[in-house]
N, C-alpha and C positions, 0 to 999 in steps of 0.2 A: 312554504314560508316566504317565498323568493314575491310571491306575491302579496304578501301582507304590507301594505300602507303602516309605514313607522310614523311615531308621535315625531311633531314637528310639521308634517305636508298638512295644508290647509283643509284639507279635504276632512281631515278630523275634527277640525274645529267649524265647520260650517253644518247650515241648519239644512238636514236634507229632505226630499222633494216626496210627494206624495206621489203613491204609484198607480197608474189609470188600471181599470178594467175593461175588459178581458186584458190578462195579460201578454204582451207580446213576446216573440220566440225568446228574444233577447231576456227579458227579466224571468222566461220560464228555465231559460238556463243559467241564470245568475241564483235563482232559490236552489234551482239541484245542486251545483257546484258550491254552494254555499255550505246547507246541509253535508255534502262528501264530505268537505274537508274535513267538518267536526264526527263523520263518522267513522273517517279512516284514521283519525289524530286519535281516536280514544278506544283504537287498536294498537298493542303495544308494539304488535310486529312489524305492522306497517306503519306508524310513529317513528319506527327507529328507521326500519329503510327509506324512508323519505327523509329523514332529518328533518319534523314534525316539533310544534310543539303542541302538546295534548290541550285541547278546549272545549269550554260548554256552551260555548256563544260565540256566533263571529256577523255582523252587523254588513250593509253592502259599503260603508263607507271605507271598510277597514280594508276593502279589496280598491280606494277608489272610484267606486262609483256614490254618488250622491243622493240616494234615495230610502225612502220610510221603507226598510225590507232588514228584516235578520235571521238567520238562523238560530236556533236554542235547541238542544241535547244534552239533558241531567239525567245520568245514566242513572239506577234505582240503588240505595247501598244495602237492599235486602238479597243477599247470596242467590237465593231461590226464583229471583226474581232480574235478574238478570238483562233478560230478553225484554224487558217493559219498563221504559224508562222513567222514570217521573214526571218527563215532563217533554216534549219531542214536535215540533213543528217550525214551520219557517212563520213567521209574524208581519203579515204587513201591513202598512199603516194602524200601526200599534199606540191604543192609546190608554193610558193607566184611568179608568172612569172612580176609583175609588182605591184606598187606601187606611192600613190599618194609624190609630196613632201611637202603637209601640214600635219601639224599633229596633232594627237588628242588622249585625254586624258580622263579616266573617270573623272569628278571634286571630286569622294567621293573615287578615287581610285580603284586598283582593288585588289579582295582575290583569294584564291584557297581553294578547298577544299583539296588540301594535305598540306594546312599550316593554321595550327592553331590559330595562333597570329595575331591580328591586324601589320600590316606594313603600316602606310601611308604613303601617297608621290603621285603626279604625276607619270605615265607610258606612258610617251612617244608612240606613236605608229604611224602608216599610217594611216591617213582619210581612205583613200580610197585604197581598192588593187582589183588585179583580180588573182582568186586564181584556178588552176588545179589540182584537183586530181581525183581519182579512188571511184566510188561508189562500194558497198558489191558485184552487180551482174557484176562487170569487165567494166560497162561504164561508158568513160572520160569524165570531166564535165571542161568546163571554166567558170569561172561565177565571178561579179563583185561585189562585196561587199562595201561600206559606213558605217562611222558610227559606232554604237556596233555592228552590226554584223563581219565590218571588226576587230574590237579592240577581239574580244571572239575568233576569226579562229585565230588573232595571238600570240592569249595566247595560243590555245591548239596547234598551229604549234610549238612554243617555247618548249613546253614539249618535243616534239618530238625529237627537240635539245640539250636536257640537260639544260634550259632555266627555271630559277622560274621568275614571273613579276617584284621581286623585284628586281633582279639584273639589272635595267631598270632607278630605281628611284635616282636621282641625291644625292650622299651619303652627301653630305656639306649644298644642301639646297634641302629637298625633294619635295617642294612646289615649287619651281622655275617654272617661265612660259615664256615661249621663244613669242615673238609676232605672231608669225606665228601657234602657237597650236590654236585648236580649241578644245574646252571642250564640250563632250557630252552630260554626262547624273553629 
C-alpha cells in the first residue's frame, strides 16, 4: 500500500502516455508487479500480512508512473470455479471501441485504492462494452465484457484518463437512479 499514489498527487489527474512495443524491461516489470499486487491482495492471508487492501484493478498511474497500462483481476463468484477468474489480464493501451446504452452501477458503490475515504453515490457506467487492447507479449485482444467485469476495466481505463469514479456520482443527489440503470452487485 506504501506504494499506492493517494488522490490529490497530479499524476491521477493527468492524461497518461501510450506504451511503445516491444516492451521494455522496465514496463515488463511494471505489468508483473502490477498484476502481483491484485493477486496477493485478493489473498486473505497475505492481504492481512502485508497490510493489503484487497483489489480488482490497480492502473500504472496509481503506482506513479504515467502510462496507458492496468492490471484487472475479477476473481469468479462461482465456488467451483474458483481458479478461473472472469476476467484476468494486464490491458495496455486500452480502448473502449464500443458500448452498451444501458447502464449499470455497483448498488454499494465503488472505491479505489488511491482514495481513502468513503464517497458514496451511484457510478453510472456501461452494462456492457467491447474493449481492445495490447497484452504484455504485443498481442491485440477484442473481447466483450458485461457486468463487473465491464464496470472494473472502466474504472482502470478512467485512470488512464485523469478520471477518479467519483467524478461520475451525481453531486445534488448521489443515489439518483435513472430507469434504464441496472445495478449489479
Amino acid at each position: 500500500m506504501k506504494d499506492i499514489v493517494r488522490d490529490g498527487n497530479p499524476v491521477l489527474r493527468q492524461e497518461a502516455k501510450q506504451v511503445a512495443f516491444p516492451l521494455t524491461a522496465e514496463d515488463r516489470q511494471l505489468a508483473h508487479d502490477l498484476m502481483e499486487y491484485l493477486e496477493v491482495s485478493q489473498n486473505p492471508e497475505l492481504c492481512e500480512k502485508y497490510k493489503l487492501r484487497a483489489g480488482v484493478g490497480l492502473a500504472a498511474p496509481q503506482v506513479g508512473v504515467s502510462k496507458m497500462m492496468a492490471s484487472v483481476l475479477v476473481p469468479n463468484d462461482d465456488e467451483t470455479k474458483k481458479d478461473q477468474p472472469q476476467f484476468k489480464d494486464v490491458i495496455i493501451n486500452p480502448v473502449i471501441v464500443s458500448n452498451s446504452v444501458q447502464r449499470g452501477a455497483l448498488t454499494e458503490g465503488e472505491g479505489c485504492l488511491s482514495v481513502d475515504k468513503d464517497i458514496p453515490g451511484y457510478v453510472p457506467r456501461a452494462a456492457r462494452i467491447t474493449l481492445k487492447y495490447t497484452d504484455v507479449d504485443g498481442q491485440e485482444h477484442k473481447v466483450r465484457l458485461k457486468n463487473y467485469p465491464a464496470i472494473v476495466c472502466q474504472h482502470e481505463i478512467d485512470h488512464l484518463h485523469g478520471t477518479l469514479f467519483y467524478d461520475h456520482i451525481n453531486k445534488s443527489d448521489p443515489f439518483k437512479r435513472e430507469d434504464d440503470e441496472v445495478f449489479i452487485y
